[in-house]
C-alpha positions in Angstrom: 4.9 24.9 -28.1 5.5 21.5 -30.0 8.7 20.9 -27.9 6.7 21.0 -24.7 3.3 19.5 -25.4 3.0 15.7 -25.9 0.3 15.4 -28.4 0.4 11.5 -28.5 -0.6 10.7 -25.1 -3.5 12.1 -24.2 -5.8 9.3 -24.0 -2.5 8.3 -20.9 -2.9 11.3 -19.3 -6.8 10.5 -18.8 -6.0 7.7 -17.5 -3.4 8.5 -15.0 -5.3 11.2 -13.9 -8.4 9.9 -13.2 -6.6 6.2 -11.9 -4.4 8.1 -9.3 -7.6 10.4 -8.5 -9.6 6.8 -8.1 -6.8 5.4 -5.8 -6.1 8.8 -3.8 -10.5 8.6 -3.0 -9.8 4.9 -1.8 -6.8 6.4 0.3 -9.2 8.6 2.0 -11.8 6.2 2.4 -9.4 4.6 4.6 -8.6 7.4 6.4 -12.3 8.0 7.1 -12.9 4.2 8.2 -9.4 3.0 10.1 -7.6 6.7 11.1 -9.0 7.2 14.4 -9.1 3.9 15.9 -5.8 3.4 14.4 -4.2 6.7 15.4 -6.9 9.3 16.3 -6.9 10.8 20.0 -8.3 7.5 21.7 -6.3 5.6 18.8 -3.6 3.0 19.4 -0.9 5.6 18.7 -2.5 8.2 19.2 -1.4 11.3 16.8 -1.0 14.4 19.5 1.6 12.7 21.4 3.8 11.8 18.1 3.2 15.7 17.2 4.4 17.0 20.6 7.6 14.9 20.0 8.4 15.1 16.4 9.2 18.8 15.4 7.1 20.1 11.6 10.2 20.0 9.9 10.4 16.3 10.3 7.1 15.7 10.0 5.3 17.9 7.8 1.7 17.9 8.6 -1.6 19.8 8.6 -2.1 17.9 12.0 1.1 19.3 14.0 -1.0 23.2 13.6 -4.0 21.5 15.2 -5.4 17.9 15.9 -8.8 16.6 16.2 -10.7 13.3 15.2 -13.0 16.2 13.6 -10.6 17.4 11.4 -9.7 13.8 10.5 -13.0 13.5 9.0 -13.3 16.2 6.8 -9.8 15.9 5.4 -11.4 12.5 4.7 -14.5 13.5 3.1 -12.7 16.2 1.2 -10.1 14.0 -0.2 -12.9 11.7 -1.4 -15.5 14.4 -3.1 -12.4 16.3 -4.5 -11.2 12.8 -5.6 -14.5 11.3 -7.2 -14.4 15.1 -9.1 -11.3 14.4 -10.6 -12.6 10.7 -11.3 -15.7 12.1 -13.2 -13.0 14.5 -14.9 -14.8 17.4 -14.0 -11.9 19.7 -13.0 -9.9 18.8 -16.3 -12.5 20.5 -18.4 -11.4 23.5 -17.5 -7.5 25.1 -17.3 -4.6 23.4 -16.6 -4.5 25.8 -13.0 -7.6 24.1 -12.1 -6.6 19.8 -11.8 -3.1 21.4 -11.0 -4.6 22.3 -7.7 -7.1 19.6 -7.1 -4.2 17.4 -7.0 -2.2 19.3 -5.1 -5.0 19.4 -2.4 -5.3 15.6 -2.4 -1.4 15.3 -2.2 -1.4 18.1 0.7 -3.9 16.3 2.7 -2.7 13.0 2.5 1.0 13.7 3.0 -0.6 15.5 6.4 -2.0 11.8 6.9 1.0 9.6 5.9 3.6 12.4 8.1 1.6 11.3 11.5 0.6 7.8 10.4 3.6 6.2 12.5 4.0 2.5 11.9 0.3 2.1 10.1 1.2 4.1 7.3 4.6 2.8 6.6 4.2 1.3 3.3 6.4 2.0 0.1 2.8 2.5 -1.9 1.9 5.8 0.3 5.1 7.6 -1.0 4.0 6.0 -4.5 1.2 7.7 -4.4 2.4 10.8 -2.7 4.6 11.3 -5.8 2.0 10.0 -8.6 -0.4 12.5 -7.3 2.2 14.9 -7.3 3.3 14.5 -11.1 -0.2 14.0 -12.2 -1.1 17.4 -11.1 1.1 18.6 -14.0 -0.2 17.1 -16.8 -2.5 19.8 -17.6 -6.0 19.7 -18.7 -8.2 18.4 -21.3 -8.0 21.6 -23.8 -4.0 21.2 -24.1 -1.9 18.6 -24.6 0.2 16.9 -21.7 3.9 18.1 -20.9 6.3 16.1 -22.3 8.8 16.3 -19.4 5.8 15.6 -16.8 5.3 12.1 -18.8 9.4 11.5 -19.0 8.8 11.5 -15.0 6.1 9.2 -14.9 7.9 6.8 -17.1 11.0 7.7 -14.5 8.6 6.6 -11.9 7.6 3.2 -12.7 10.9 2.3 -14.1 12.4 3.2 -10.2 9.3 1.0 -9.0 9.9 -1.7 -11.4 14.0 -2.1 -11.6 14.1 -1.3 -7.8 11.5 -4.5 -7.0 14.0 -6.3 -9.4 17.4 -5.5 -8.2 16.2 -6.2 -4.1 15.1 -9.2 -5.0 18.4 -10.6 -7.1 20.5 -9.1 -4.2 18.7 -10.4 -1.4 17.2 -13.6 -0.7 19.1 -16.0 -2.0 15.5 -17.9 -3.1 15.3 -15.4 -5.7 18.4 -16.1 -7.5 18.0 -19.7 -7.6 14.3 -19.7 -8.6 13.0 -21.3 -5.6 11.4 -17.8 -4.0 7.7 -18.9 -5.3 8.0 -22.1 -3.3 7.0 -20.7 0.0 6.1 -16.6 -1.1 2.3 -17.5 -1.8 2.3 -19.5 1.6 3.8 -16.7 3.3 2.9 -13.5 1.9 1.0 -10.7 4.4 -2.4 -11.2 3.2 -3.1 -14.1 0.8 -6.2 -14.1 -1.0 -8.6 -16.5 -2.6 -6.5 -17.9 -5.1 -3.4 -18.2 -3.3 -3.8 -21.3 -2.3 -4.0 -22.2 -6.0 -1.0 -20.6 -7.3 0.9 -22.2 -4.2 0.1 -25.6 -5.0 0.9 -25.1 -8.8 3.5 -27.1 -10.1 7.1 -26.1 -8.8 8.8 -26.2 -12.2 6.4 -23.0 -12.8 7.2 -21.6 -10.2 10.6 -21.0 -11.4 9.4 -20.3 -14.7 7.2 -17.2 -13.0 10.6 -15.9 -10.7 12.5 -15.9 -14.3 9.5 -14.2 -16.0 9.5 -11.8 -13.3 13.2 -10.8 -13.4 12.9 -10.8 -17.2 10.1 -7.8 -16.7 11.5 -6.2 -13.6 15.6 -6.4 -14.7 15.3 -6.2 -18.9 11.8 -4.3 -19.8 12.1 -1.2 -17.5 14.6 0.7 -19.5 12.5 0.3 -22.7 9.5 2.7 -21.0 11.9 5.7 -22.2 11.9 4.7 -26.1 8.5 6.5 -27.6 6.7 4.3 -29.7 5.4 0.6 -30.1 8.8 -0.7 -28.0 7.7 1.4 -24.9 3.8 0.2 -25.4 4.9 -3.5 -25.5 7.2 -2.6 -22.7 3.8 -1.5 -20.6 1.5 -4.2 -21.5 4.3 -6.9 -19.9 4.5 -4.7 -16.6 0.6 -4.6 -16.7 0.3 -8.5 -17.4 3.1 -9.2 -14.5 1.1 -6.7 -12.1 -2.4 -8.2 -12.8 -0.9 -11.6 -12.0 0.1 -10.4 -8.7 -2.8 -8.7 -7.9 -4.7 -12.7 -8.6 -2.3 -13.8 -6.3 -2.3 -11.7 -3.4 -3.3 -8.4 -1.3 -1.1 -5.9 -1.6 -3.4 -2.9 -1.1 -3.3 -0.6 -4.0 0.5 -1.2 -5.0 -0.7 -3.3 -8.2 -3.4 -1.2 -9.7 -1.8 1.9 -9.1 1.6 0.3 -10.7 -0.9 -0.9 -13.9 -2.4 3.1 -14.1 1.4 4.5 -14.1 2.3 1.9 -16.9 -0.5 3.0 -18.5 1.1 6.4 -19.1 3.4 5.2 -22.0 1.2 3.8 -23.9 0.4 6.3 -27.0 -3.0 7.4 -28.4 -1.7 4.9 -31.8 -1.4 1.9 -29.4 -5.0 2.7 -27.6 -6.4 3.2 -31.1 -5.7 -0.5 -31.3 -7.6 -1.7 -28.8 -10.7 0.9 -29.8 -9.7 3.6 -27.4 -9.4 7.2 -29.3 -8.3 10.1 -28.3 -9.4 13.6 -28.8 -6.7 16.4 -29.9 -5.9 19.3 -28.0 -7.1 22.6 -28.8 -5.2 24.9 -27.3 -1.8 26.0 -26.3 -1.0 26.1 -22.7 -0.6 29.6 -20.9 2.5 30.6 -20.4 2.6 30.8 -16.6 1.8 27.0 -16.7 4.8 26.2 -19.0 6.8 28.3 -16.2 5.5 26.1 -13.6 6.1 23.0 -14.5 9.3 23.1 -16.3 10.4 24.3 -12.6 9.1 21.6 -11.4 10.5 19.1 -13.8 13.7 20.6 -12.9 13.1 20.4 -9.5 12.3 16.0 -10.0 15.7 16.0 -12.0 17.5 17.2 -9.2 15.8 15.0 -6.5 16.5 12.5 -8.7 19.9 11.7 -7.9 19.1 10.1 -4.2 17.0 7.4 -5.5 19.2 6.8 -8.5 22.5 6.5 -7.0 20.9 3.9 -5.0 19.8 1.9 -7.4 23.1 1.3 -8.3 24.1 0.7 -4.3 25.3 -2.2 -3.7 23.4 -1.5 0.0 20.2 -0.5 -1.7 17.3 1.3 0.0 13.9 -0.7 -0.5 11.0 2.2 -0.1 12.8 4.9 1.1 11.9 8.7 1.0 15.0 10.9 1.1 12.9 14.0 1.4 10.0 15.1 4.0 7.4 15.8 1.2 8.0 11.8 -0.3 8.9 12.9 -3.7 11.1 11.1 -6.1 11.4 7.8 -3.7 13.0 4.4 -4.3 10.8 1.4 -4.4 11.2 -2.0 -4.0 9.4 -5.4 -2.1 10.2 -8.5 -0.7 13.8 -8.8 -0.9 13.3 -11.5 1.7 10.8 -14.4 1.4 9.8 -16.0 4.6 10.1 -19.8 4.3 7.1 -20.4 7.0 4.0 -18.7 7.9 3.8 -17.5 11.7 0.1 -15.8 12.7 -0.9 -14.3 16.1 -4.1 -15.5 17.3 -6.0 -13.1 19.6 -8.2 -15.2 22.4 -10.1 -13.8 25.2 -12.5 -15.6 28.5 -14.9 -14.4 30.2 -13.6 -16.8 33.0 -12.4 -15.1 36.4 -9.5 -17.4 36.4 -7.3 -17.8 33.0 -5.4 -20.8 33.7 -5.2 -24.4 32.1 -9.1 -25.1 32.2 -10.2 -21.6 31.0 -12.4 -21.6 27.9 -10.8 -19.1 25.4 -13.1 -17.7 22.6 -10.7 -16.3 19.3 -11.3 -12.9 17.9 -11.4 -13.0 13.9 -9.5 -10.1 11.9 -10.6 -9.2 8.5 -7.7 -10.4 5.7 -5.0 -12.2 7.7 -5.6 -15.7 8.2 -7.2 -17.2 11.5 -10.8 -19.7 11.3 -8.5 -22.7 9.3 -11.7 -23.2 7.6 -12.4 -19.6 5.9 -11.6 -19.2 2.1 -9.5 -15.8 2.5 -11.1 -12.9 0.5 -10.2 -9.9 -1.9 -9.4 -6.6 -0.5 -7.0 -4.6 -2.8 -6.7 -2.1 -3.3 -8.4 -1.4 0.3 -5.8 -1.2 2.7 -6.4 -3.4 5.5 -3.7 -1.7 8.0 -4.5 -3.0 11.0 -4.0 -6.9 9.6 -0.7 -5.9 7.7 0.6 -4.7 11.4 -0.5 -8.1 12.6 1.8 -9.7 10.1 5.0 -8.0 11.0 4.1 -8.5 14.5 4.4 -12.3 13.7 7.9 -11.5 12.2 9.5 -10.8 15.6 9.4 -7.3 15.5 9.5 -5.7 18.7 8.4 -2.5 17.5 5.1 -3.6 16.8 4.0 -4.3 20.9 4.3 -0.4 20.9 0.6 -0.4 19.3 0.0 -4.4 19.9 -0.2 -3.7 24.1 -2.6 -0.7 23.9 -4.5 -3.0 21.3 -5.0 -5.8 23.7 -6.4 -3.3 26.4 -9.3 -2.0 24.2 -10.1 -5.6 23.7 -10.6 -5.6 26.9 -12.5 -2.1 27.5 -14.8 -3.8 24.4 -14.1 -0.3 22.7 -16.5 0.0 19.4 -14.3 1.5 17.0 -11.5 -1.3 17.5 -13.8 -3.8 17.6 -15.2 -2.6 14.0 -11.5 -3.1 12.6 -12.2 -6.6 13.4 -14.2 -9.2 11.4 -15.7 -11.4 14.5 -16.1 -10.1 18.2 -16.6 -13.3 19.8 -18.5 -11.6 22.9 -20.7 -9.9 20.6 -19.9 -6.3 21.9 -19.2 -7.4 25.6 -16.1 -7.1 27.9 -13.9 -10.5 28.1 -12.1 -10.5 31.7 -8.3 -11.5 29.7 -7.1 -11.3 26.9 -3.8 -13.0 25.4 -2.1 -13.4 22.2 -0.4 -16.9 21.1 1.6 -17.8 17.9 1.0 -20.5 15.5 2.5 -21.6 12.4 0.4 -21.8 9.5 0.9 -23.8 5.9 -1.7 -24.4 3.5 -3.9 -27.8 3.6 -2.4 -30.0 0.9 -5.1 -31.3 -2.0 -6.2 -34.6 0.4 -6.0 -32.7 3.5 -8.8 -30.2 2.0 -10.6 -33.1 0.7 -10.8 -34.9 4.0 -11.6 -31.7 6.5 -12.4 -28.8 4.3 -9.7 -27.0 5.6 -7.5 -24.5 3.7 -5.2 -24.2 6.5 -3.0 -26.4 8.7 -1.7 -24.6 11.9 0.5 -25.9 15.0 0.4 -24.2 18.4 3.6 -22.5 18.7 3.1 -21.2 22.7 2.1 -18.1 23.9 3.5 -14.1 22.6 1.7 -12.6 25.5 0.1 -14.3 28.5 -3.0 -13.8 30.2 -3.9 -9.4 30.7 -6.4 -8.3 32.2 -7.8 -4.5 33.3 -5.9 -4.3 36.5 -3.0 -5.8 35.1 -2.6 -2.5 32.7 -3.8 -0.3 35.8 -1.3 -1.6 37.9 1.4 -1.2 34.9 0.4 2.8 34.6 0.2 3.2 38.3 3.1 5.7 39.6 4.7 4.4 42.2 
């Protein structure tokens, strides 16, 4: 079996493995905290009316046979316990048949998630990990070696997830091309975290430095992840040095890390050697039926392959796009355009009978998106904070987003506990506020001397009101029939 079994990367295949394993448990950990206020029966778009208008074909889902916030838990808790297995390595002891269905459990269940997660689970990282966890499953087990074709699709991966981010970004926003993107990107990225403020204010000659550094790794490197050897390891390490920069720059839930553990997969047992990782041979040859299975399923990749790479080469190019139901073999790509200033909705709500000019309005405080000018902003990836990233393209304009934002506002308003625990302050402490409104302001960072003077990190302007004064009749009166 030499032609199938890739001897030299075992110490790769632990570590994808038991990385995508980590990243599927965090997955489900969201599930388990943010699903059913999100989207659960009671939620804000509430999953059995999407399935009772979006056929199974379409949407694929353990949810369209049955729905119940029950059932959301315990694909939760299973996703994690089966997940934390894998982490401890416990199923790749055995035969290759036994992580092979492990992971296909934890892809099952959280493509059943992502199919019926609407506008919350949206991202371009849930199909990356839909089709990591897929790949992974095929790696095989400790005993034999990993399959050389299942690794070729893994480095297939992250080079679509690294030349994809590249080629957006030089065909979009014009920033990008003439260096100037990092000017305004850390101001007005989703979720900045504690050191963004830092790399904003750094020097703006670097800044065009990193955008050059970053087309050099996302443009040049990518096709060198398919030469075996000390190229492709060097080739890694630079994608895993860009990636840990971003993730010191910014919240991007698990995009980063997971990117780092996929990189990790071409880096051979001679190159971990180096840095005192060793690996330990295989001892056995892979069954037969295995082989059978996963050559079908390399085919399979090869043949989905051509969607994503034919748009690579579009000159209209897809940025996270799944051509298939089951989110396998995907294009990737982020921030082909870079907002030049920061826009934030700020929730209020009073207790006051009347909501006019001299009512006292009391702000609620969300968890990662900025609000309190004061608060340093803190490190949540790779948690997912979905509820905040809505909030941001809500600020954007999008009209979309007052689908979930209106039915948000009313369980403000009905003080409902599992909304209220998305949220980092409840500024009436559990109680019912009479209104509730939502106004826009525009947000920079406070520059050195302004920080000095006030303590501030942020500078905002009132920018007038999103959506005026709502109260409990007013939505009673809306859903009244007439």
């Amino acid at each position: 079996m030499e032609w199938f079994d890739a001897e030299g990367y075992t110490v790769a295949r632990a570590v994808v493995q038991r990385g995508v394993a980590a990243v599927f448990g965090l997955g489900f950990v969201v599930v388990l905290r943010q699903f059913r206020p999100l989207l659960g029966s009671h939620g804000l778009l509430p999953v059995p009316a999407f399935v009772a208008r979006v056929p199974w074909r379409r949407a694929p889902s353990l949810f369209q046979w049955r729905y119940s916030d029950g059932l959301v838990v315990a694909v939760g808790w299973v996703g994690v316990v089966v997940g934390l297995a894998l982490v401890a390595g416990l199923p790749q002891r055995a035969a290759p048949w036994v992580p092979m269905v492990a992971f296909l459990l934890l892809w099952a269940l959280y493509l059943s998630v992502v199919n019926v997660g609407q506008t919350f689970y949206g991202f371009g990282w849930e199909s990356l990990l839909l089709e990591a966890g897929f790949l992974a499953a095929f790696l095989g087990s400790d005993p034999v070696a990993p399959p050389v074709t299942v690794l070729v699709l893994l480095w297939w991966l992250v080079l679509r997830v690294e030349l994809g981010a590249g080629l957006i970004k030089w065909r979009g926003d014009r920033a990008w091309r003439d260096l100037t993107a990092l000017y305004y990107h850390h101001e007005t990225q989703p979720m900045p975290g504690p050191l963004s403020r830092l790399f904003h204010l750094l020097p703006r000659p670097l800044h065009r430095v990193e955008v050059a550094a970053n087309f050099v790794v996302q443009l040049l490197v990518p096709p060198f992840l398919l030469v075996p050897g000390p190229v492709q390891a060097v080739a890694a390490a630079l994608m895993i040095v860009t990636q840990l920069w971003l993730v010191l720059s910014g919240n991007f839930a698990w995009l980063n890390w997971l990117t780092i553990v996929l990189a990790c997969s071409a880096v051979d047992d001679r190159a971990w050697a180096v840095v005192g990782v060793h690996a330990t041979p295989a001892a056995a040859d892979p069954p037969v039926g295995f082989v059978v299975v996963v050559l079908a399923v390399s085919a399979l990749c090869v043949v989905l392959s051509w969607w994503p790479a034919r748009n690579l080469f579009s000159r209209h190019q897809l940025m996270n796009a799944s051509f298939n139901v089951f989110h396998l073999v995907n294009t990737y790509g982020a921030f082909g355009t870079i907002g030049r200033r920061r826009t934030e909705v700020v929730v209020e709500g009073t207790l006051e009978r009347d909501p006019g000019l001299d009512a006292a309005w009391l702000e609620y405080e969300f968890r990662g998106k900025p609000g309190d000018v004061h608060r340093l902003p803190r490190q949540y990836a790779p948690y997912h904070l979905r509820l905040d990233w809505l909030m941001w393209f809500l600020a954007l304009g999008s009209s979309v987003q007052m689908r979930w934002f209106l039915p948000f506002l009313r369980r403000l308003l009905e003080a409902d506990r599992p909304t209220l625990r998305l949220l980092a302050h409840d500024p009436f402490d559990g109680g019912r506020p009479r209104w509730v409104r939502a106004r826009l302001y525009a947000y920079r960072y406070a520059r050195p001397a302004e920080h000095r003077a006030t303590g501030d990190r942020w500078v905002r302007e009132d920018q007038g009101l999103l959506v005026d004064a709502l109260s409990l009749d007013t939505f009673a009166r809306r859903t009244r029939p007439r």
